[in-house]
Every structure is written in structure tokens, then in C-alpha cells.
TORTI-991662 format. One record per residue (C-alpha): residue number from 1; x, y negated, z. Coordinates in steps of 0.1 Angstrom, whole numbers. Layout:
REM residues N
ATOM_num_px_py_pz
ATOM_NUM_X_Y_Z
...
END
This chain:
REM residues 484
ATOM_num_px_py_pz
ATOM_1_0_0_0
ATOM_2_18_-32_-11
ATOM_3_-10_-56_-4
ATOM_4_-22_-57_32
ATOM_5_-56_-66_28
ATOM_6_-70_-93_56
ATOM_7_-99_-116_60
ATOM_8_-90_-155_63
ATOM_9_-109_-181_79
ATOM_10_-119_-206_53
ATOM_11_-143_-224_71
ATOM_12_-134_-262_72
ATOM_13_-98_-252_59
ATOM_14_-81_-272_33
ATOM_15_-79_-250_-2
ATOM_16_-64_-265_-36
ATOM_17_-70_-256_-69
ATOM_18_-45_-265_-99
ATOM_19_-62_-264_-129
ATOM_20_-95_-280_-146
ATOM_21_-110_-247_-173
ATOM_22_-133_-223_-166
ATOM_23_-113_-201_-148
ATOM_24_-106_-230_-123
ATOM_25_-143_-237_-119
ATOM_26_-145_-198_-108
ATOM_27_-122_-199_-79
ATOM_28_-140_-231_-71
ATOM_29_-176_-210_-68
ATOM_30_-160_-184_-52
ATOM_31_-143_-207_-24
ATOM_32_-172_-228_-21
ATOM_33_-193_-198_-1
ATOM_34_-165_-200_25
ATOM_35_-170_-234_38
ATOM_36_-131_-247_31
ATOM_37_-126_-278_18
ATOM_38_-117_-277_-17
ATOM_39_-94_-301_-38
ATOM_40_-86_-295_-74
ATOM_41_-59_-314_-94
ATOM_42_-59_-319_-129
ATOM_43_-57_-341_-157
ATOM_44_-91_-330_-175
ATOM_45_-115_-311_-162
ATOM_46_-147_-291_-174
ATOM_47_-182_-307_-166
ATOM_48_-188_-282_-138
ATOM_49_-163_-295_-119
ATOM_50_-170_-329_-129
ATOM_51_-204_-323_-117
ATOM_52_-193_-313_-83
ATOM_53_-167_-339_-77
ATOM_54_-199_-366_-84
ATOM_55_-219_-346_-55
ATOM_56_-193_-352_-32
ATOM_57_-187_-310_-30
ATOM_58_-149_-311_-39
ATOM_59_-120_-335_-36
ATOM_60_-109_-343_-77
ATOM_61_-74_-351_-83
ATOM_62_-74_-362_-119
ATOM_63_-38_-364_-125
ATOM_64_-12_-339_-129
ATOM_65_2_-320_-97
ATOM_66_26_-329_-75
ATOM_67_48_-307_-52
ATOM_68_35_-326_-23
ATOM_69_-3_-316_-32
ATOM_70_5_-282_-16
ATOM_71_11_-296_17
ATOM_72_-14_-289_45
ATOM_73_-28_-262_23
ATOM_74_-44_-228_39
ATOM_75_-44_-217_4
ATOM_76_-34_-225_-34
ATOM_77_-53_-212_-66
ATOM_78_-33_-217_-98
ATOM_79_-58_-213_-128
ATOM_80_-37_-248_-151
ATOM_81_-39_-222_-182
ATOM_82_-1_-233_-187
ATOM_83_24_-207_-172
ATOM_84_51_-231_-166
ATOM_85_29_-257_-150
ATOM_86_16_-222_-130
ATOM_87_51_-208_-125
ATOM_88_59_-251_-111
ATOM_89_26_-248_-88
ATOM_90_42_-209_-72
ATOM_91_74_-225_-64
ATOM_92_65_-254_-47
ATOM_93_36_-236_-24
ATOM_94_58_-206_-18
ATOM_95_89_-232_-7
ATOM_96_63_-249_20
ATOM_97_49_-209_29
ATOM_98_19_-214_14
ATOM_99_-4_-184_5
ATOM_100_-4_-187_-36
ATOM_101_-25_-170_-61
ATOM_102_-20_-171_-97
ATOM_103_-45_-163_-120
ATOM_104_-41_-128_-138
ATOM_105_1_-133_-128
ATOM_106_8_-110_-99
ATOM_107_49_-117_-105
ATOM_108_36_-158_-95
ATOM_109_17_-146_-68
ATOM_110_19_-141_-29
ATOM_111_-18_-128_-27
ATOM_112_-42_-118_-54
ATOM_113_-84_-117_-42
ATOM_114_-102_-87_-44
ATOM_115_-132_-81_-60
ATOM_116_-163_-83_-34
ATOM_117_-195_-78_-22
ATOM_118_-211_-106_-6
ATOM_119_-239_-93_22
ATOM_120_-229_-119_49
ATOM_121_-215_-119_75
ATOM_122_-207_-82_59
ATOM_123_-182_-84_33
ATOM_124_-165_-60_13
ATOM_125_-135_-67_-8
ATOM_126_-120_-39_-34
ATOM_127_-85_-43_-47
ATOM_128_-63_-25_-73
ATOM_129_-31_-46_-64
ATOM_130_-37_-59_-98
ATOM_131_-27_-31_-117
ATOM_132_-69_-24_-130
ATOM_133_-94_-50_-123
ATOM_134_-118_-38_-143
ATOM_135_-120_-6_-123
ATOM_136_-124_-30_-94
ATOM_137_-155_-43_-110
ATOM_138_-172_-9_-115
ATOM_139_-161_1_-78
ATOM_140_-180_-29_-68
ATOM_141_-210_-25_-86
ATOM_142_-214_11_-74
ATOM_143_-212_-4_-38
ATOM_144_-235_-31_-47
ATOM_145_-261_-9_-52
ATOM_146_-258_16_-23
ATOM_147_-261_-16_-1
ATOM_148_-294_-34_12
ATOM_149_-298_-64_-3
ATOM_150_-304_-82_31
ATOM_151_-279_-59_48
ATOM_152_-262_-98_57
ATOM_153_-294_-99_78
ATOM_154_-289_-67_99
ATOM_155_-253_-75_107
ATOM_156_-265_-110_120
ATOM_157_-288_-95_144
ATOM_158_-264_-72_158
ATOM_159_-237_-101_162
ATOM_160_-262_-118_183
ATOM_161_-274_-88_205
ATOM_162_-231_-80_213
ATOM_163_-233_-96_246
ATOM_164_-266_-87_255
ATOM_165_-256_-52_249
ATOM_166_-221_-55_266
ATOM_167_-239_-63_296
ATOM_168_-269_-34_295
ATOM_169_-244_-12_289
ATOM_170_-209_-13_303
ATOM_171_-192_21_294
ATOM_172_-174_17_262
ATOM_173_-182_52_251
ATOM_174_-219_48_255
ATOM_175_-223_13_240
ATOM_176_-209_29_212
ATOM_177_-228_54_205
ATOM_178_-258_29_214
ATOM_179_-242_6_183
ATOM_180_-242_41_162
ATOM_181_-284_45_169
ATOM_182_-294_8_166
ATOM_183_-274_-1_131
ATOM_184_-283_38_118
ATOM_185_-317_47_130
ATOM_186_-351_34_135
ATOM_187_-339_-3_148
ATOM_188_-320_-5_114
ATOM_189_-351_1_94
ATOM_190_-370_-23_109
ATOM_191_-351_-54_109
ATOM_192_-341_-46_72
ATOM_193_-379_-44_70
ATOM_194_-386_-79_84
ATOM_195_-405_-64_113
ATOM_196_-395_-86_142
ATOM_197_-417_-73_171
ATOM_198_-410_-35_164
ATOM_199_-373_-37_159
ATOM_200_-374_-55_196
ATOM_201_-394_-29_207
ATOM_202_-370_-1_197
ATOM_203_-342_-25_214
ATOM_204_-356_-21_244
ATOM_205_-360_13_244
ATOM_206_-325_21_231
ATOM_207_-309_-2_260
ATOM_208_-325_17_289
ATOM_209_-313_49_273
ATOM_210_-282_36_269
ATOM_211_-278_28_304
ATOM_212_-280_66_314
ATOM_213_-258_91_317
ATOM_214_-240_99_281
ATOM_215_-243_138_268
ATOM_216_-216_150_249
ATOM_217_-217_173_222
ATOM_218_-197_197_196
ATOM_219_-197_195_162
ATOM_220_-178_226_145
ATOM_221_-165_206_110
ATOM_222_-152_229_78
ATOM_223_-128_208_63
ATOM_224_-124_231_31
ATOM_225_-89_240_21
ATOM_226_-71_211_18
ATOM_227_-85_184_-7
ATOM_228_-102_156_7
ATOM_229_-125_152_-21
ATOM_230_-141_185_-9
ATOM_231_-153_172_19
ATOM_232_-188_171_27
ATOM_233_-209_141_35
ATOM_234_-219_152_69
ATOM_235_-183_163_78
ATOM_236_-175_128_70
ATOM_237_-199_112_92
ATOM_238_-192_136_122
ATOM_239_-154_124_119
ATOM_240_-165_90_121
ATOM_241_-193_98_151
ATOM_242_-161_116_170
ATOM_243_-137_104_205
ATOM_244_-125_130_200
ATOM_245_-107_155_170
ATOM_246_-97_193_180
ATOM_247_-80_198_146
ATOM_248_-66_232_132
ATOM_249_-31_239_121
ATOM_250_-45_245_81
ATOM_251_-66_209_83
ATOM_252_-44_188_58
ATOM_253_-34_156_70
ATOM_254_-45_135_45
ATOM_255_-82_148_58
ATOM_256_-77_127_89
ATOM_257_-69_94_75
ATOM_258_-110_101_67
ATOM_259_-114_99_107
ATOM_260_-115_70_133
ATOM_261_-84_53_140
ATOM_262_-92_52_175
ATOM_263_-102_86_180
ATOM_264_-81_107_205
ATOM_265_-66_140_187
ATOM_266_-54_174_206
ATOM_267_-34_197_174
ATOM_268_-46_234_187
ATOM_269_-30_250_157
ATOM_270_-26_288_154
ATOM_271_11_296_135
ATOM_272_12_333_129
ATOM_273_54_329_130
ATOM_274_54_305_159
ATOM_275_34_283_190
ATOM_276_0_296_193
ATOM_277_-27_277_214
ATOM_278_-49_311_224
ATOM_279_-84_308_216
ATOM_280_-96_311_253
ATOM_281_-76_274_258
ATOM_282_-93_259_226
ATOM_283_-126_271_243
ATOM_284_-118_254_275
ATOM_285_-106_219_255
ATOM_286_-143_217_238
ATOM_287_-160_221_267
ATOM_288_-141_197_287
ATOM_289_-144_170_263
ATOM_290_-182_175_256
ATOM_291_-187_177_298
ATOM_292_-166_144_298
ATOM_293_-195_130_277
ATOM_294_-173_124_246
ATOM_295_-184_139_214
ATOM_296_-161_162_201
ATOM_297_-156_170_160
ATOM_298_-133_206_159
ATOM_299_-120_199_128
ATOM_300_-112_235_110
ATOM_301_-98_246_72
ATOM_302_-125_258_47
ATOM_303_-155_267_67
ATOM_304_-160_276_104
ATOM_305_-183_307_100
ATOM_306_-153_322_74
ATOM_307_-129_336_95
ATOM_308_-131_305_114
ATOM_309_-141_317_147
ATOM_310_-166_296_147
ATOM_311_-190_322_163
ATOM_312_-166_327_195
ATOM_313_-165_287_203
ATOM_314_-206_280_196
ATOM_315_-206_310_221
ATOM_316_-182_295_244
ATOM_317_-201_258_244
ATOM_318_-236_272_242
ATOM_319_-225_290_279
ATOM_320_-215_259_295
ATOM_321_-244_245_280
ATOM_322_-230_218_254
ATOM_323_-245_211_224
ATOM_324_-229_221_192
ATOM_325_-237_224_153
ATOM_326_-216_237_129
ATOM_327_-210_219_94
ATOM_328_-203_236_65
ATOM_329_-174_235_45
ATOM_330_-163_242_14
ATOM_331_-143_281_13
ATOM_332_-112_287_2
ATOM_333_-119_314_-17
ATOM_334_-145_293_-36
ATOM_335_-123_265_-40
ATOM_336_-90_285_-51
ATOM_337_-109_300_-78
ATOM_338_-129_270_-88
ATOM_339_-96_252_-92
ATOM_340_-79_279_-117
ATOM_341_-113_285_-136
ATOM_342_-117_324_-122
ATOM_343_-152_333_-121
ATOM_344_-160_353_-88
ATOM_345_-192_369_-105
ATOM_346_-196_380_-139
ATOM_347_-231_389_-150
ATOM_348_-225_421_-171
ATOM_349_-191_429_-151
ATOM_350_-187_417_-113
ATOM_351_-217_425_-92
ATOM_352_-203_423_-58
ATOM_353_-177_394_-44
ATOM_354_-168_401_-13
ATOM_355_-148_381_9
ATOM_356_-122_400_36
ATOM_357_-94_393_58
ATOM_358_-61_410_50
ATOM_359_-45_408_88
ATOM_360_-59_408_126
ATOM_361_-43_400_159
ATOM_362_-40_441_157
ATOM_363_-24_447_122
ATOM_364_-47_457_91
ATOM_365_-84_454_101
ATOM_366_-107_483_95
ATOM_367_-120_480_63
ATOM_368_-142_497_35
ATOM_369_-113_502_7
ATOM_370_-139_528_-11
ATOM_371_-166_497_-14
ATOM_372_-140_470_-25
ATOM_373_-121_496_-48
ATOM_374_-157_502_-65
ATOM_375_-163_495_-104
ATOM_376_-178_462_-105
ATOM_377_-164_448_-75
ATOM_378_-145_422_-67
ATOM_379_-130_407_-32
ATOM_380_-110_378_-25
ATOM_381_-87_386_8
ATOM_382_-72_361_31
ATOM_383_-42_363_52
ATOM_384_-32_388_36
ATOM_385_4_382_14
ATOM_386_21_397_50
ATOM_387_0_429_43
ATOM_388_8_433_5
ATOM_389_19_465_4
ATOM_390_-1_484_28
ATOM_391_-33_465_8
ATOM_392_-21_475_-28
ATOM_393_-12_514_-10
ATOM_394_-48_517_7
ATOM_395_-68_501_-25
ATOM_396_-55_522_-48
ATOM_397_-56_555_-25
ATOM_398_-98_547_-22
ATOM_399_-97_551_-62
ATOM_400_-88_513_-78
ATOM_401_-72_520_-106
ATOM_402_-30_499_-106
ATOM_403_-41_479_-133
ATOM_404_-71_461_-117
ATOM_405_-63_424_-123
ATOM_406_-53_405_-91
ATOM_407_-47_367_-84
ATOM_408_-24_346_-59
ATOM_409_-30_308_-52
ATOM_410_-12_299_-25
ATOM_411_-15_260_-11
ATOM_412_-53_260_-30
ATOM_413_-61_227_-40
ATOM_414_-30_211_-20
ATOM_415_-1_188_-39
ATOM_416_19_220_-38
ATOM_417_-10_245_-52
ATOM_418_4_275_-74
ATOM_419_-8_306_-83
ATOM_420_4_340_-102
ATOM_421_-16_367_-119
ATOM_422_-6_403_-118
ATOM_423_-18_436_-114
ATOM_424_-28_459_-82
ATOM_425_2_479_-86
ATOM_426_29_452_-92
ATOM_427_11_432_-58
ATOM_428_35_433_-35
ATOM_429_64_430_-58
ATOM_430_47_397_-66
ATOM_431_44_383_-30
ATOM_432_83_395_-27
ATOM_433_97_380_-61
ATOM_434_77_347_-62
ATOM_435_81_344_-24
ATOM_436_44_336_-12
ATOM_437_38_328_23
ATOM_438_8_315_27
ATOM_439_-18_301_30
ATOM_440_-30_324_-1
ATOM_441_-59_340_-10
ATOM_442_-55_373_-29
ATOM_443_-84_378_-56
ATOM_444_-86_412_-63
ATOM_445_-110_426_-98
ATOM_446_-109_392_-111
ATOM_447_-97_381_-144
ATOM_448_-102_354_-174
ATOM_449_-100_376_-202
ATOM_450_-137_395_-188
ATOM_451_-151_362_-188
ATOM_452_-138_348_-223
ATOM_453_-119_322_-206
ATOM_454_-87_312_-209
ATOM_455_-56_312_-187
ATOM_456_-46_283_-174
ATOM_457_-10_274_-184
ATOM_458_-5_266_-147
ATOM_459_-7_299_-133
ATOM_460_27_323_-136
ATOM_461_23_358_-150
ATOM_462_47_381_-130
ATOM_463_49_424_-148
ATOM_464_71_444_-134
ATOM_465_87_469_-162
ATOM_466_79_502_-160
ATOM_467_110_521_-143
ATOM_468_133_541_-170
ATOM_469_130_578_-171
ATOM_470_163_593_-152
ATOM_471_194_594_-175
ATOM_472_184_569_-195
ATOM_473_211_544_-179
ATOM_474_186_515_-186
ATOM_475_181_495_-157
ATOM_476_149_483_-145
ATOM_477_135_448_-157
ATOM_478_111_423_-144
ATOM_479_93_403_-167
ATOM_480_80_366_-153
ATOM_481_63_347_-174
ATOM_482_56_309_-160
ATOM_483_37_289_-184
ATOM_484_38_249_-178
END
């Protein structure tokens, strides 16, 4: 981020403009909502501004600019049309450390404006550093219309009901949460309605339940598999709703810059090679929190009833009677496939998709190999690249034949994302030879060619050669193909 975008007080503040066109006479409309005091300099100006200099609304300077006409200055807008005479305006505000902003010349300027959305007192401002205005524009008019037009008029109300609330309701966790229900729920409505009497009604009512004792609560978040994009609407708003984030060693990190700031986080990660936090400690964190009356998001990879253990901390908070909800997320094995183009289901082929974990606390789970080694089934496995071998050994003892088509993405839908395709029977040379560690999800039954689709050039092709009959004195080969 090389612009550090703030909010400046205007009002009353002495602004200049240099210039006298039509992109002057812009910045001039735009300023004038602010309240500053606006002077613009230049030798010939367009009748706009004319106009407004004859209403007394800005200060006209008709002559050219002079270094001193910077001084005193919260701001400078260059718009002269010229860029020497702009280039000549830069120097002399940035020598006195005034803010400076040339139009459509970053390389001039010390600030550029963003485009907005105007819902006083709310504001919004959207900003590309300058590199794509235009997709500024379209950014802004899809906020435009998600917003109330009167929104402005709900803000107001709430700035003056702050010290009326501050004083109902003195613990800052509750008033909160009381700010959460009045600007979200029923109060909302109302004043964005126009109806006075009601919205004071539901005021009142919200202040003396604010006043009481706070109840915290559990929300059980799937975060998906790494991608922010894939993250649900309501797993959004939980993360904003949250004091608190239990987060899981696979949540990606760019997730939580989706969170609030102030929110406090406890890491409860589970590393298979290293520090564990056991599941019975996790248990007691939720619980503590929600008792403490904060509300807790448990932020967890792809979804919490998928290998999550989801079940075991509902069971947990429902016992120490906390209330929790899960929220759905977006499954790995889902996601990995979605994001190489594999089809999980094939109507004339793949009948059955099941989904399985390759590893327990206790080894290799118990698990149906003659189902998943079926004709027409499929399976996607997780945690399982540590089991490889004794998964490629058990599958094809239970009938799969070696050259059933399997699939590796390891890091799904993260920066460092790849995946290989191979067969059953070449599977654990695979894991060995490309060196995957995980997290990877091992699609077994699963192919592009079934499906009439192609390959994507991103995904490595790893055969090993068939070893030479004895005598021969050819040495094995391995054949890796990685398409880019």
C-alpha cells in the first residue's frame, strides 16, 4: 500500500486551486461539499467558476500563480492544463509541505483523491493509487447501489445517540454489541424508513437490554482452504461480530486481515510434526471466552463438520451450555478439484464421491477399501500423502485396478498450489519423487480424459517406467512430465 488513505478536515480550511477549465471547476464541486474555503488562481476562467466567484462562494485570483499563493494552504489542486505551469505549482507547495494533487500526474503529486460515495457523515473513498481510475469508478458505482440512499441519515442519528448510549451502557463489550443491533436490525429499518416514534421505541427497548448481563456465544467458522475469495458471507460477518478468533493452524493468513483489528486471537494449531494444542484445551478456550461474555468465531480450514471436529467442540459448548452455530465453508476437496477443472461426479461414469481421511491419531483409520475400490467410485482422501503406500497397497488389495487415475493438489487454492496426476500404482512414488507434504488431498478414480476435458498445463504428469525384465542391464526410468 503506497497511499495511506485518511480523511481531512476541510471544514473552514483554506484550499487553492490553480487552474481555470473544466477540470478546475471539478475539484471546485467536489471541495465545495466539504465546507473549506476555496481560492482558485488563474488568468481566464470558465463561466462556472465565474459564476461562483460573483456569489461570493470562492476566492478568484485572476492572474497567474505565484509561489507565495500556496502559503497557508491545507491543500493545493493543480488542474492549469499546462504541465510546466503544474510541474511550477508541485514544487512550490511541496517546498512549504503542502499536500499537492495534480491532475491525472501521480509523479507531481503528494496525494491523489479517491473516487467516493457521498452518504454523509458516511463516506467512502476507493483508490487504485492511480494506476486504474476507471476501475475506481465501476467499484463505486457497485457500492453506490448496495447503499441506502439516506444511509447519511442513519449515521446521524447514531452520532447523536453515542453519549446517550455511553452512559446506558458502560461495558465496552456490550455497548458494542448494542451498536451491532441498533445500526443492523429493527432500529435500522426504521429510521431509514422515516418512522421517528418507532425507531425511539425500539431504542428504548435495546438500551435496557443492553444494560444486562451480556451472553456469549460460539460461532464454528469454515474458512475453506485457503482463498479468501471463498469465503462465505456469513463467515465474513461472524469475523466482524467476534472479540474473540480461536483460529486453526490451516486458516491462511491473509483470511484474517478479513477480521476486526481489534479482536483478540489465541493460534490453537494442530502440527502433525510439531506443538499440538490437544483438543480437550481448545474445548476449555471456547468455553471460557463464551462464559466471559465475549463472542467467540473458531476460525477453522474448509468446513468444520469435514474432519473438522466440529462435532466434539458443539458437544463441548452445548454441555457448559454456550450457544454455538456452525457456518459452512467451502471443502477442500471441492475446491482443489474446482480449481484444476476435475469433475467429482460424472453422470454415465462416477456414481459415488466419497470423501475419507487417510491418517488418525492411531495410524490408518478403519475403512471400506472394497466400497472406495468399486467400479464407478471415486473418493477424495485427506491427510493422507504420509500414508501413501499403505493406501495404494490396501486399495488395490480390495480389487482397484494400478491404473485407476489418481490426483495430488497440495496447497489447493493457495499462492503455492500444485498438483500432479498419476496412477494408483505409481502413488506413493509420486508423493516420494515430487516431495508432497501437505496439506494435499489425494483424488482417487478421477480423471479429465472421462469427462472430455482437458488437462490443465498446470498440473505435472509423474509415470514411473515399468522395471526391465532381469538381464536386460537397462536401468529403471522415471518419466516426469511438467507442463507450464
Amino acid at each position: 500500500m503506497r497511499y495511506f488513505p485518511v480523511f481531512a478536515d476541510l471544514d473552514g480550511a483554506d484550499v487553492l486551486v490553480a487552474g481555470g477549465g473544466e477540470q478546475a471547476a471539478q475539484k471546485v464541486r467536489l471541495l465545495a461539499r466539504s465546507g473549506a474555503r476555496i481560492a482558485v488562481v488563474a488568468e481566464a476562467v470558465c463561466d462556472e467558476l465565474a459564476a461562483q466567484a460573483e456569489r461570493g462562494a470562492i476566492d478568484l485570483l485572476r492572474r497567474a500563480f505565484r509561489a507565495n499563493d500556496v502559503r497557508g494552504r491545507r491543500l493545493v489542486y493543480v488542474a492549469t492544463g499546462d504541465r510546466t505551469r503544474d510541474a511550477a505549482v508541485s514544487r512550490a507547495a511541496q517546498a512549504r509541505g503542502v499536500p499537492v494533487n495534480v491532475v491525472d500526474a501521480p509523479e507531481l503529486s503528494t496525494f491523489i483523491t479517491p473516487a467516493l460515495v457521498d452518504r454523509s457523515p458516511v463516506t467512502v473513498a476507493i483508490g487504485t493509487e492511480g494506476a486504474a481510475p476507471v476501475l475506481a469508478r465501476e467499484i463505486r458505482a457497485r457500492i453506490e447501489a448496495m447503499l441506502p440512499a439516506n444511509l447519511g441519515a442513519l449515521a446521524a442519528r447514531a452520532q447523536a445517540l453515542r453519549e446517550r448510549v455511553a452512559e446506558t451502557v458502560t461495558d465496552p463489550r456490550a455497548r458494542r454489541c448494542l451498536w451491532e443491533r441498533l445500526l443492523q436490525g429493527p432500529f435500522r429499518r426504521a429510521v431509514l424508513a422515516g418512522a421517528q416514534d418507532e425507531a425511539e421505541r425500539i431504542l428504548a427497548d435495546e438500551l435496557e437490554v443492553g444494560q444486562r448481563q451480556r451472553t456469549g456465544r460460539v460461532a464454528l467458522v469454515g474458512c475453506g482452504p485457503g482463498d479468501p475469495d471463498l469465503l462465505t458471507l456469513k463467515a465474513l460477518q461472524r469475523m466482524q461480530e467476534a472479540d474473540v478468533l480461536v483460529i486453526d493452524r490451516l486458516v491462511d493468513h491473509r483470511i484474517l486481515e478479513y477480521a476486526r483489528r481489534d479482536a483478540e486471537r489465541i493460534f490453537v494449531g494442530k502440527d502433525p510434526h510439531g506443538a499440538s494444542t490437544p483438543q480437550a484445551e481448545i474445548d476449555r478456550i471456547l468455553v471460557r471466552e463464551a462464559k466471559a461474555g465475549k463472542v467467540v468465531a473458531r476460525l477453522k480450514g474448509g468446513d468444520p463438520f469435514i474432519f473438522g471436529r466440529a462435532a466434539e467442540e458443539m458437544s463441548a459448548l452445548q454441555r457448559a451450555g454456550v450457544p454455538v452455530e456452525v457456518v459452512p465453508g467451502v471443502t477442500a476437496a471441492h475446491a482443489c478439484a474446482a480449481r484444476i477443472g476435475l469433475p467429482v461426479t460424472l453422470r454415465e461414469g462416477v456414481r459415488q464421491f466419497s470423501v475419507v481421511t487417510g491418517a488418525t491419531s492411531d495410524g490408518l483409520p478403519d475403512i471400506d477399501w472394497e466400497a472406495l475400490a468399486a467400479p464407478g467410485a471415486a473418493c477424495a482422501i485427506y491427510m493422507g500423502v504420509g500414508n501413501a503406500p499403505i493406501i495404494r497397497r490396501r486399495l488395490v488389495a480390495a480389487g482397484a485396478d494400478p491404473d485407476t487415475p489418481v490426483v495430488l493438489v497440495e496447497n489447493g487454492t493457495r499462492p503455492n498450489e500444485r498438483a500432479a496426476a498419476t496412477t494408483l500404482g505409481d502413488l506413493a512414488d509420486c508423493v516420494t519423487h515430487l516431495g508432497f507434504v501437505g496439506p494435499a488431498v489425494i483424488f482417487v478414480g478421477l480423471d479429465w480424459t472421462e469427462a472430455c476435458i482437458e488437462r490443465p498445463e498446470s498440473v505435472a504428469v509423474y509415470r514411473r517406467a515399468p522395471v526391465p525384465e532381469r538381464g536386460t542391464g537397462t536401468a529403471p526410468c522415471l518419466e516426469l512430465e511438467i507442463l507450464q
